[in-house]
N, C-alpha and C positions, 0 to 999 in steps of 0.2 A: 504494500500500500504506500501510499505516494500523499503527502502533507506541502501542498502548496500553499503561499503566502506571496498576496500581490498589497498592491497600494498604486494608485491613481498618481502621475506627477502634475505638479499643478504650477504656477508661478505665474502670480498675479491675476490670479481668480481663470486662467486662462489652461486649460487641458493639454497637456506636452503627449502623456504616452502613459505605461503603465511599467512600474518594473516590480518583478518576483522574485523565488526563490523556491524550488522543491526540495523535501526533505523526503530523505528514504525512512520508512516507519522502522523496518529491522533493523538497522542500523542504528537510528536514533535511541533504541530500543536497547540494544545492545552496550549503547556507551552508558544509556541512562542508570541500567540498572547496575551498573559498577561503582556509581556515587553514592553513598552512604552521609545521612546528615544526620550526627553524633554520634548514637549508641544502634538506634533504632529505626529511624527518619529515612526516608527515602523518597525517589521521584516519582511521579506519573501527569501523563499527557490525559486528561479528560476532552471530551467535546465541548462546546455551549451547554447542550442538555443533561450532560454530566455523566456520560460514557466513557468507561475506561478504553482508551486507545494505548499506552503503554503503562504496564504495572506491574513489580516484579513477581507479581503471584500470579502466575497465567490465566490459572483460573478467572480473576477480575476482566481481564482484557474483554470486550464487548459486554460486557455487563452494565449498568446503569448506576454507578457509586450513589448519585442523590438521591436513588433510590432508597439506597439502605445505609445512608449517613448525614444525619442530619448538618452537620456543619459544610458538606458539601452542596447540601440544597438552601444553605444559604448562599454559599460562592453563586451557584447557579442563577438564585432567583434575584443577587446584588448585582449578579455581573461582576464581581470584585473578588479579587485571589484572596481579602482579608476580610477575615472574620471579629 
């Protein structure tokens, strides 16, 4: 699976072109789940809707975290990485 990220270029209200960037998921996947944040913390990639796309317990991956975590359906329903 294939993680694109565009943005619009603009300069003075006025539309130039678009520029991206794709990211490979196993890969991204692969680096993520080698960072450790402290004892126990670790990464993962969610959707908007709060679908796990990378998580180091596979089983999550395509699962719906804001389903079954409440402080993630806050991220979800803020918009905002913080709680």
């Amino acid at each position: 699976m294939v993680i694109t990220i565009c943005s619009e270029v603009k300069r003075d209200g006025e539309s130039y072109g678009v520029v991206g960037i794709d990211f490979m998921l196993d890969q991204m996947s692969e680096t993520m789940n080698k960072i450790k944040i402290g004892k126990a913390g670790y990464l993962a990639v969610l959707t908007e809707s709060g679908v796990c796309l990378i998580h180091p317990k596979q089983e999550m991956v395509g699962e719906n975290a804001a389903e079954k975590y409440e402080f993630i359906r806050e991220i979800v329903e803020k918009k905002n990485g913080i709680t």
